[in-house]
C-alpha positions in Angstrom: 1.5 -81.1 -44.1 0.5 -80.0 -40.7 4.4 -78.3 -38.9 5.5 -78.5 -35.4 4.3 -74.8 -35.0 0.7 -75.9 -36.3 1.1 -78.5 -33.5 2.0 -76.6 -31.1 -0.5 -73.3 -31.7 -3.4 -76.0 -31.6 -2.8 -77.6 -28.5 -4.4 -76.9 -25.6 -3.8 -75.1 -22.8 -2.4 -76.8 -19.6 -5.8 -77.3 -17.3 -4.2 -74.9 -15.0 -4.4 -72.0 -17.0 -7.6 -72.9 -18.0 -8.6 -72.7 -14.6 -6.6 -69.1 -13.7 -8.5 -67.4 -16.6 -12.1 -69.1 -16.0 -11.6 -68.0 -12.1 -10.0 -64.3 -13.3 -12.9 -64.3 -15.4 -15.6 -64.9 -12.9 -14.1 -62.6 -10.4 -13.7 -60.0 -13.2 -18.0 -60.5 -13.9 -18.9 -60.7 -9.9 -17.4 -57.3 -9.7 -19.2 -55.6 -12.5 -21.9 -57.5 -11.3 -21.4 -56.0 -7.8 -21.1 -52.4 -9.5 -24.2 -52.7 -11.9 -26.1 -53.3 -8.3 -25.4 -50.5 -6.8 -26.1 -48.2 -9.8 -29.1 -50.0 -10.5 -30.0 -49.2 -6.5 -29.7 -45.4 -6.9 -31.8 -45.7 -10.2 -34.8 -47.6 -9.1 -34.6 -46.1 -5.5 -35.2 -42.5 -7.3 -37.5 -43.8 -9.5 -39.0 -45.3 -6.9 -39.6 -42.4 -5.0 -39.9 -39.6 -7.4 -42.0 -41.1 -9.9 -45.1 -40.9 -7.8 -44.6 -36.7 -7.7 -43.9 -36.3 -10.9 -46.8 -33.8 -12.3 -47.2 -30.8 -15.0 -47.1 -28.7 -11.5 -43.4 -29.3 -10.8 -42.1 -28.0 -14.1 -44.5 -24.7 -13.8 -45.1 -24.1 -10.2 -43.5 -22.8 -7.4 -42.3 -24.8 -4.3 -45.8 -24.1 -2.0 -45.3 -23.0 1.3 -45.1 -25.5 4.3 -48.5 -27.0 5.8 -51.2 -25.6 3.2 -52.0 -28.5 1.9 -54.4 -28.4 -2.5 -51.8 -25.9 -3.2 -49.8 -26.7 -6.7 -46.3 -27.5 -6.1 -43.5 -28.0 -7.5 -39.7 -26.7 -8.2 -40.4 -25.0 -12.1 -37.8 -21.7 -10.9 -35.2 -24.5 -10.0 -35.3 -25.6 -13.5 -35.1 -22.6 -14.8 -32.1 -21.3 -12.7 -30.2 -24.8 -13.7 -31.0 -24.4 -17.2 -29.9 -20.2 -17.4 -26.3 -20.9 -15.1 -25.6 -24.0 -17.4 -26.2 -21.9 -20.5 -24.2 -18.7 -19.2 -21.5 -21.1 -17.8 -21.6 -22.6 -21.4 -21.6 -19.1 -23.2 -18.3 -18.5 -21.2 -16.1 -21.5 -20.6 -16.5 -23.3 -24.4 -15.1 -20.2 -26.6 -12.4 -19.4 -24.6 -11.9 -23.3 -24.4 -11.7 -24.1 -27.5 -9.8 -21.2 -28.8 -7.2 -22.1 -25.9 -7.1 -26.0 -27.0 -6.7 -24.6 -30.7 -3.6 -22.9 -29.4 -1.9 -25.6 -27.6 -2.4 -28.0 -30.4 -1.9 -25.7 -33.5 0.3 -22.8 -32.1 2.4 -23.4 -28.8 2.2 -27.4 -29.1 5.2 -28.2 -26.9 6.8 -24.5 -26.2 6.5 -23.5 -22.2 4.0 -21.5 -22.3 2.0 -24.3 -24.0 3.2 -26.7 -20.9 2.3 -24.5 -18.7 -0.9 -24.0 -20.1 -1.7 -27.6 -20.2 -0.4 -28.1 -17.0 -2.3 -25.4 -15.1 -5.6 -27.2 -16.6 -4.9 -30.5 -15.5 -4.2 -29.4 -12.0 -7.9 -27.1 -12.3 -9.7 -30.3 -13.7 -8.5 -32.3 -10.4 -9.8 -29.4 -8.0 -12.4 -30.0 -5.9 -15.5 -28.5 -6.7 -16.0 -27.1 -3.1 -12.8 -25.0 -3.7 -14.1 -23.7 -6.7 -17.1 -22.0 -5.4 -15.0 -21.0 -2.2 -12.7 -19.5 -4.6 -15.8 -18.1 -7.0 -17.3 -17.1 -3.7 -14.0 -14.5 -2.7 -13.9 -13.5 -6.1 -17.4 -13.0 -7.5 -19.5 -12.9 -4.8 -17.7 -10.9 -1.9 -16.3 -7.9 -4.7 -18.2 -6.1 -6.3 -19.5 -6.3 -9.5 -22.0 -4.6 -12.1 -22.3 -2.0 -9.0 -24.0 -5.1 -6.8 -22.3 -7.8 -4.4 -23.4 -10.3 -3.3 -25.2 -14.2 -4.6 -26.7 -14.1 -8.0 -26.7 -16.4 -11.0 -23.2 -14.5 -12.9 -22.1 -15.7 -9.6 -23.0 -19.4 -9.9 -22.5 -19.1 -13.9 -18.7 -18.3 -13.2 -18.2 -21.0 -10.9 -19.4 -23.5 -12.9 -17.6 -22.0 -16.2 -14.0 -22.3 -14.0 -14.9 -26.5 -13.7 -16.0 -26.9 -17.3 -13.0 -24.6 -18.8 -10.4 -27.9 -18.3 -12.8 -30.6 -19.7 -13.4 -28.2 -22.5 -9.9 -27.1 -23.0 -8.3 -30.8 -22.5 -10.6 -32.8 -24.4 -10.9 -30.2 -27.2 -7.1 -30.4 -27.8 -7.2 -34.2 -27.6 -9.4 -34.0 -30.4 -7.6 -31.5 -32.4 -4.8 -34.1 -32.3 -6.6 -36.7 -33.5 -6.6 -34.9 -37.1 -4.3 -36.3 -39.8 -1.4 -34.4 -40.4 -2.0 -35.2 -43.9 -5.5 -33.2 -44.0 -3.2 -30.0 -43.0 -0.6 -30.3 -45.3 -2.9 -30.6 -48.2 -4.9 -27.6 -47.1 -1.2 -26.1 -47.3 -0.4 -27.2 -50.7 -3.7 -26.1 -52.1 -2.5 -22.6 -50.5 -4.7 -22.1 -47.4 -3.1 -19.8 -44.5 -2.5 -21.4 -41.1 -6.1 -19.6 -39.9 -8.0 -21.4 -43.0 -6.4 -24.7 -42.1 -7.2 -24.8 -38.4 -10.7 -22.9 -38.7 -12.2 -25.1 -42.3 -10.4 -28.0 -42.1 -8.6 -29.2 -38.5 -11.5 -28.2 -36.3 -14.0 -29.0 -38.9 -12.7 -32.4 -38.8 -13.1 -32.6 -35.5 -16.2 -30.9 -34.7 -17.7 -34.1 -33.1 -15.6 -34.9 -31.0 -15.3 -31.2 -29.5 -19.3 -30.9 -29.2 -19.1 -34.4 -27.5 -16.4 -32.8 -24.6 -18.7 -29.9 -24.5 -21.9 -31.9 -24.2 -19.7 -34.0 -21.4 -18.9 -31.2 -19.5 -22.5 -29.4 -19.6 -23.2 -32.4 -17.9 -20.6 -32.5 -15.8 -21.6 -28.7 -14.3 -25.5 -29.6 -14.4 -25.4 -31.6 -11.0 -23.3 -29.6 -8.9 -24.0 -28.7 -5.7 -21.1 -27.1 -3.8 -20.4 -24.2 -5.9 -23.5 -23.3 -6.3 -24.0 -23.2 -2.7 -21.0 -20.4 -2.0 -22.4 -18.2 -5.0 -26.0 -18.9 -6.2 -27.4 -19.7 -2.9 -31.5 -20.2 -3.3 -34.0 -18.6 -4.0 -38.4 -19.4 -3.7 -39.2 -16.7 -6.7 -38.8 -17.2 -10.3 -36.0 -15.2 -11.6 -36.2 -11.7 -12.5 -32.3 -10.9 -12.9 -29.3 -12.4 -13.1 -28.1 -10.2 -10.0 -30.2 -11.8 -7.2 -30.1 -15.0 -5.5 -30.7 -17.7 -8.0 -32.5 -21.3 -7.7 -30.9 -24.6 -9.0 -32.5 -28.4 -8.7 -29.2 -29.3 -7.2 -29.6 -26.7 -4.4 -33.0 -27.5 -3.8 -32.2 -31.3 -3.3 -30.0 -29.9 -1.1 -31.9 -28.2 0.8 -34.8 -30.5 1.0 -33.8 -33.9 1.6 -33.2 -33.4 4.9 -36.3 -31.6 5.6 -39.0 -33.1 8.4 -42.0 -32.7 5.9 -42.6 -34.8 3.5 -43.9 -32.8 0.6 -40.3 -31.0 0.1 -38.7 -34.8 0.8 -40.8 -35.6 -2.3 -40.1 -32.3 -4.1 -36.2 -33.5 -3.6 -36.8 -36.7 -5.1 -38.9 -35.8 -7.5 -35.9 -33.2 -8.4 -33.3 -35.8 -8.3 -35.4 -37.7 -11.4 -36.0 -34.8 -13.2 -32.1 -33.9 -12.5 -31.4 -37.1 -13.7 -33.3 -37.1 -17.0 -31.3 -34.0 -17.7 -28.4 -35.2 -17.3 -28.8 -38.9 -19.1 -30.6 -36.7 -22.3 -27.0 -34.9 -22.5 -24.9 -38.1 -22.6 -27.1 -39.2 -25.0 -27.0 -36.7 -27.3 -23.1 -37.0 -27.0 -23.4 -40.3 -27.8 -25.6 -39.2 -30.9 -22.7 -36.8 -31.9 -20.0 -39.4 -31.6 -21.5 -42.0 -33.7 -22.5 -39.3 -36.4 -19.1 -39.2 -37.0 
């Protein structure tokens, strides 16, 4: 016996709200429509361009000087200076990251110095990345340090360890929270300390999701140009130590997009594809992690 209720959750809508929500959702597709263009634009535009210089040379030679002309080319030390400040800037920011989010969620949780903690990072996380590396550039690069001052890859590895410390930190203790409270009071009751629950089974469980944030934020650093700027500067040599002005693709992009020859234009968008592979591999392998889950 079909009820009033039956009647009334099968009748349809009034042709006005039929309308509203099939023009809300046309607007709502023209927009993403709109946005899908103009990523779409910067892809094929750098493809465009940087496809056609994309050789063996680039990833093992030297940028050639200007106007000799059959020399290999290419921007192989700016690759290896992105890849050594990312990995220092890794070595630095994601233990004492992690160990921090482990104490906000496990230890301080809501106590002030907790709030203050999680405060502090969410203000960092919002700082321009030009301040950072004006700030890494008083710090780092105009004291002295290891008995030398001045640019050099620590320099640009510390700057970019001060932006990814607040992704690491915050998304690290987001994850952390995500673990059952169940899963710690079991590992109580089977008589595992507070250290044996947070180290085997909390952050275990949730191992995943922290490699994802860290995977996010070495991709985060990997592009940026401003801080690198006030600390690495550039360099044309490969690098011999960490205490000397150190290349980066970023830089180099930089530095040559503007230029009036059109060998280092291409070099620059030939880096911004190889930049870009870099980049899309790491979001893809934290999309990997995340769905390993």
């Amino acid at each position: 016996m079909t009820t009033f209720f039956d009647k009334q959750l099968t009748k349809p809508l009034p042709f006005s709200r039929n309308l509203f929500s099939y023009g809300m959702g046309t607007i709502a597709l023209l927009l993403t429509g709109f946005a899908l263009l103009a990523l779409f634009s910067v892809l094929f535009e750098i493809f465009r361009q940087g496809l056609p210089g994309l050789t063996w040379d680039v990833f093992t030679s030297l940028p050639a000087p200007t106007g000799e002309a059959g020399v290999p080319t290419g921007f192989g030390n700016a690759i290896q200076g992105t890849v050594l400040m990312v990995a220092i800037a890794t070595l630095l920011s994601v233990p004492l990251g992690i160990l921090t989010a482990i104490y906000l969620s496990e230890i301080g949780k809501t106590g002030a110095i907790a709030n203050t903690v999680r405060f502090v990072m969410s203000i960092l996380s919002a700082v321009p990345s030009i301040v950072v590396g004006v700030f890494a550039y008083a710090v780092v690069v105009l004291a002295t340090l290891f008995n030398y001052k001045g640019f050099s890859a620590l320099a640009g590895a510390f700057a970019l360890a001060v932006i990814m410390l607040p992704i690491v930190v915050l998304s690290t203790e987001e994850a952390l929270k995500l673990v059952p409270r169940q899963q710690r009071l079991a590992s109580a009751a089977l008589g595992a300390n507070s250290v044996q629950t947070t180290f085997k089974i909390v952050v275990a469980s949730a191992l995943p999701s922290i490699t994802t944030g860290v995977l996010l934020a070495i991709a985060r650093v990997s592009g940026e140009t401003a801080p690198l700027l006030f600390t690495a500067l550039f360099s044309q040599s490969w690098i011999e130590t960490l205490l000397n002005p150190t290349p980066s693709l970023s830089v180099m992009i930089y530095n040559y997009s503007g230029s009036p020859f059109a060998a280092q234009v291409q070099l620059a968008w030939t880096a911004s594809l190889v930049l870009l592979g870099m980049v899309f591999v790491t979001n893809l392998l934290s999309r990997f992690v995340t769905r390993k889950r």
